[in-house]
C-alpha positions as CSV (number, residue, x, y, z in Angstrom):
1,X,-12.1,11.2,-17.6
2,X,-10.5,13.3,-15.1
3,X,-13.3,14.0,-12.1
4,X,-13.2,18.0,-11.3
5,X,-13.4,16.9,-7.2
6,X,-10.0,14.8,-7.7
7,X,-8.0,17.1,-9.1
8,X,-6.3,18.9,-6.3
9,X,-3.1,21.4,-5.6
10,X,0.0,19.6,-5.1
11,X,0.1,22.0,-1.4
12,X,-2.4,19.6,0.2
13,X,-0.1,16.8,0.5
14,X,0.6,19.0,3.3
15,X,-2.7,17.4,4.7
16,X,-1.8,14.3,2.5
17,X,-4.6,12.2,4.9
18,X,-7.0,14.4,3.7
19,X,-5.4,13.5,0.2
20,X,-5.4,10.2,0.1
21,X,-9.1,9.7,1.7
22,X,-10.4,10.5,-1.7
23,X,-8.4,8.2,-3.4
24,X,-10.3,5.2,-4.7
25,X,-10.3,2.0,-7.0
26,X,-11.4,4.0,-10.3
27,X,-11.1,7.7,-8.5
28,X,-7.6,8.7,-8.5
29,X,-6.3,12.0,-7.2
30,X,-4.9,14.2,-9.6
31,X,-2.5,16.7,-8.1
32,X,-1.7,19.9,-10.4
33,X,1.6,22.0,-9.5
34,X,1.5,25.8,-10.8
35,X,-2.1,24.7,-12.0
36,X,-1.2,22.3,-14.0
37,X,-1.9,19.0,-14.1
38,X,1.6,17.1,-13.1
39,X,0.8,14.1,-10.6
40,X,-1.8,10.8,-9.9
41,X,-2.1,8.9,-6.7
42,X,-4.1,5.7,-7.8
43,X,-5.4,3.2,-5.2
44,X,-2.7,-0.2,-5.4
45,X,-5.5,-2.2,-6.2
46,X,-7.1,-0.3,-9.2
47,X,-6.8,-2.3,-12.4
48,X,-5.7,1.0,-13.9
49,X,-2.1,0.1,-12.1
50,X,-2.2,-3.5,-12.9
51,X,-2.9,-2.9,-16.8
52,X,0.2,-0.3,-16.4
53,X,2.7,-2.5,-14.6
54,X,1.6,-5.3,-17.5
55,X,2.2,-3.1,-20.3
56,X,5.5,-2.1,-18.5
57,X,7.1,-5.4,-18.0
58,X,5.8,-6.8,-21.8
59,X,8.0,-3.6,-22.4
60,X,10.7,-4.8,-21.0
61,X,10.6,-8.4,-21.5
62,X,10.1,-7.5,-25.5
63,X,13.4,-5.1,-25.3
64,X,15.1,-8.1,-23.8
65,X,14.0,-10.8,-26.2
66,X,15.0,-8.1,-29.0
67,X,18.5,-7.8,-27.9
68,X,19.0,-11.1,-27.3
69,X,18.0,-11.5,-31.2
70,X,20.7,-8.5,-32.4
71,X,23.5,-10.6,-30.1
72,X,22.4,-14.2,-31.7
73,X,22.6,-12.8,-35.0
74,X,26.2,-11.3,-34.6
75,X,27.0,-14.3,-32.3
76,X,25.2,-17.3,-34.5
77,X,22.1,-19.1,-33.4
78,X,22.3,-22.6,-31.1
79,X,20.9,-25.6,-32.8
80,X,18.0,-27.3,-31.2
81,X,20.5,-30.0,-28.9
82,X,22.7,-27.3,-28.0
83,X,19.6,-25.3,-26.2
84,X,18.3,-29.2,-24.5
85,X,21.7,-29.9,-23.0
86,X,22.3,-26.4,-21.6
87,X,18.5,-26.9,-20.0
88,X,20.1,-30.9,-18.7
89,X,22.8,-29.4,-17.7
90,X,21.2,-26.7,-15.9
91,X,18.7,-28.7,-14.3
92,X,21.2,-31.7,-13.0
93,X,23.0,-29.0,-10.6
């Protein structure tokens, strides 16, 4: 839920001190441009951050374990030795 004394005008970034001494670990700062809301300066250490920056590299990691999937089916799957001597050979550099 959005706190009414966190939301502020984009403009006082102009006194962004003043800004960013109301930002806290579950307070962020909402900043609205042309009154609405458009911005949200969290604290680095909120878990809100951490949960977001989770969700973004599961993302990521599940797009790249998908695509790697379309390519093995067009290219063919390796067999079971073919993946443990890559990992030997990889390993014995």
């Amino acid at each position: 839920m959005v706190n009414g004394s966190n939301i502020k005008p984009i403009s006082d970034l102009g006194q962004y001190p003043d800004v960013l001494k109301d930002v806290k670990i579950g307070s962020p700062v909402y900043l609205t441009k042309n009154g609405r809301g458009k911005y949200v300066i969290f604290d680095i250490d909120d878990p809100a951050i951490v949960d977001f920056e989770n969700k973004v590299f599961s993302k990521g990691l599940i797009e790249e374990l998908e695509e790697i999937e379309r390519e093995s089916d067009k290219k063919g799957w390796l067999t079971e030795e073919e993946v443990r001597n890559a990992i030997k050979k990889v390993l014995n550099k």
